[in-house]
N, C-alpha and C positions, 0 to 999 in steps of 0.2 A: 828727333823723337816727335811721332804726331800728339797732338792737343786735339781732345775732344772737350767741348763745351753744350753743355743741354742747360735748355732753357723753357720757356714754355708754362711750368707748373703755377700752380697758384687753389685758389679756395673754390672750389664749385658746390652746387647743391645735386643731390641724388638725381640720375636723368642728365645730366647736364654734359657738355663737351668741353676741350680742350684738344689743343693740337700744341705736340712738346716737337722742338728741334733738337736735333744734334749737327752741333757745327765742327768740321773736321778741319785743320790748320792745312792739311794737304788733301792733292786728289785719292782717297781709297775706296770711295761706296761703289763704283764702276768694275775694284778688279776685286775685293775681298768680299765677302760674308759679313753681314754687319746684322749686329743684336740691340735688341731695346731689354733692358731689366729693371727690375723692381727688387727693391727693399722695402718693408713694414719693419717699425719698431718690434725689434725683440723675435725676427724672422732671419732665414737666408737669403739671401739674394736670389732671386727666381727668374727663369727664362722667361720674357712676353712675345718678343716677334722678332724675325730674322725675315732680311731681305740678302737674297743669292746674289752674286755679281753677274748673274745671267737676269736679274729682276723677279723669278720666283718667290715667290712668301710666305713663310709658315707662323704659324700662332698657336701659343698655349689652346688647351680648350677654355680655360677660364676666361678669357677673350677674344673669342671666336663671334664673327658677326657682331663686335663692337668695336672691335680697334683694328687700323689701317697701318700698315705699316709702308712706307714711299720712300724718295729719295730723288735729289735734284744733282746729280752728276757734274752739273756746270758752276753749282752755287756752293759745292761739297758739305753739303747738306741732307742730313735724311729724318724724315718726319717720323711722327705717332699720332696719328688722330685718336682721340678716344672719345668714342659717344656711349649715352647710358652709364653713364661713368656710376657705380655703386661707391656705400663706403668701405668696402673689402679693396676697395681700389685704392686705398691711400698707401702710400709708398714714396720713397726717395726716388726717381727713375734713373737710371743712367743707359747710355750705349757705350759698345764696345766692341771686338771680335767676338764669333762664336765658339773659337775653343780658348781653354785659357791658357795654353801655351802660347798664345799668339796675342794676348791681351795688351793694351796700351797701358799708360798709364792713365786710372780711372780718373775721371775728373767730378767735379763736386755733385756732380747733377741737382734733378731740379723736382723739389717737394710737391708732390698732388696730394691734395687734403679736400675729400670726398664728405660733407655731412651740412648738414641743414642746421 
């Protein structure tokens, strides 16, 4: 069963950056679909960025022209940069597949907490 681990998050002030990982136990970001999501207290879990196993990328508009989504094939690793980071940005983030029939099991992911 793959293990997904994100890490990365922490306390930033409005404007500010961070770059969250997700580390995969095995090789998948080369042959599947892979998502970055977000949770806010007292919300649903929401789509942020998908990277194609052809390397394509798509993003919410809510983070369009602020957050990067990547991925290191060799290291089975795939990033989130996030610049401009607002406090509407605070959330639990996690990755995972993009449909959720296909979903791993989620792993604890990793708190951004957005406020001055």
């Amino acid at each position: 069963q793959v293990q997904l681990v994100e890490s990365g998050g922490g306390l930033v002030q409005p404007g500010g950056s961070l770059r969250l990982s997700c580390a995969a136990s095995t090789s998948i970001f080369s042959i599947y679909h892979m998502s970055w999501y977000r949770q806010a207290p007292g919300n649903q879990r929401e789509l942020v960025a998908t990277i194609f196993n052809d390397g394509t990328t798509n993003y919410a508009e809510f983070v369009k022209g602020r957050f990067t989504i990547s991925r290191d094939n060799a290291k089975n690793t795939m990033y989130l940069q996030m610049n401009s980071l607002r406090p509407e940005d605070t959330a639990v983030y996690y990755c995972n597949r993009i449909r959720s029939v296909d979903y791993y099991p989620w792993g604890q992911g990793t708190q951004v907490t957005v406020s001055s």
